[in-house]
Every structure is written in C-alpha cells, then in structure tokens.
C-alpha positions in Angstrom: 153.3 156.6 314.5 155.9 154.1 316.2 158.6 152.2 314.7 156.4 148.9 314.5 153.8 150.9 313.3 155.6 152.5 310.2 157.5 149.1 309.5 154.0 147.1 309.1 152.2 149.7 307.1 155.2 149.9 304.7 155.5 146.2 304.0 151.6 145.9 304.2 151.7 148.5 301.1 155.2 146.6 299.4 152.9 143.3 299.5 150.0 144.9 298.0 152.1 146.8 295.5 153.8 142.9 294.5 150.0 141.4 294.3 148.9 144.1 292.1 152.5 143.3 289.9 151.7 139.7 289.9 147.5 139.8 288.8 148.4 142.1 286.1 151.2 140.0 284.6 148.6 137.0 285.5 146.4 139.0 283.1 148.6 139.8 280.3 149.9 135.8 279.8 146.1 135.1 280.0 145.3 137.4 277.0 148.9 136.5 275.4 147.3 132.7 275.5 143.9 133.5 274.6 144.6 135.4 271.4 147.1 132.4 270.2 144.8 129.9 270.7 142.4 132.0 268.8 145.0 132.9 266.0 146.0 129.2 265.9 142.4 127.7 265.8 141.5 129.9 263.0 144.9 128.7 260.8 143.4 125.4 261.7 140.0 126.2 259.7 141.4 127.9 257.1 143.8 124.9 256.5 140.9 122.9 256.6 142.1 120.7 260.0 139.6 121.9 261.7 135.9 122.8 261.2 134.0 125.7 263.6 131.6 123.1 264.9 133.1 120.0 265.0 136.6 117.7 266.2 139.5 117.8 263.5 138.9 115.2 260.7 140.5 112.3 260.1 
C-alpha cells in the first residue's frame, strides 16, 4: 500500500474512532438528562406541584 494510501486509511479509521467517541458521549448526556427529568418530575408529584396527568396547579 502507498504512502497516500496508508495516510487516508489511517485518518479514515481516526475519524471513525472520534464519531464513535462523540455518539457515545451524545448517548450518555441523553440518559444523564432523561433520568433527571424523571427524578425531578417525580419530586414534583410527590410535592404535590405536579399531578401525573395534568399542568402544575396554581
């Protein structure tokens, strides 16, 4: 394989290596953010802000 060659394959591979880095920290935040909301939404109910079906009273 030529110089060219070699030099495209290994920064093909180094930009697939950083996309797979940045979709899997992509993925984390998104279950990071998911489970607060959840965690938060539910301290809403039980403080009785909120209600499962409905807007936050007034």
């Amino acid at each position: 394989m030529g110089g060219a060659a070699r030099r495209y394959v290994q920064a093909s591979f180094a930009a697939t290596m950083l996309a797979a880095k940045g979709q899997n920290a992509i993925q984390y935040v998104n279950k990071i953010t998911s489970a607060a909301l959840r965690v938060l939404g539910a301290q809403a109910v039980i403080d009785g802000e909120l209600t499962v079906s409905a807007s936050p009273s007034t």
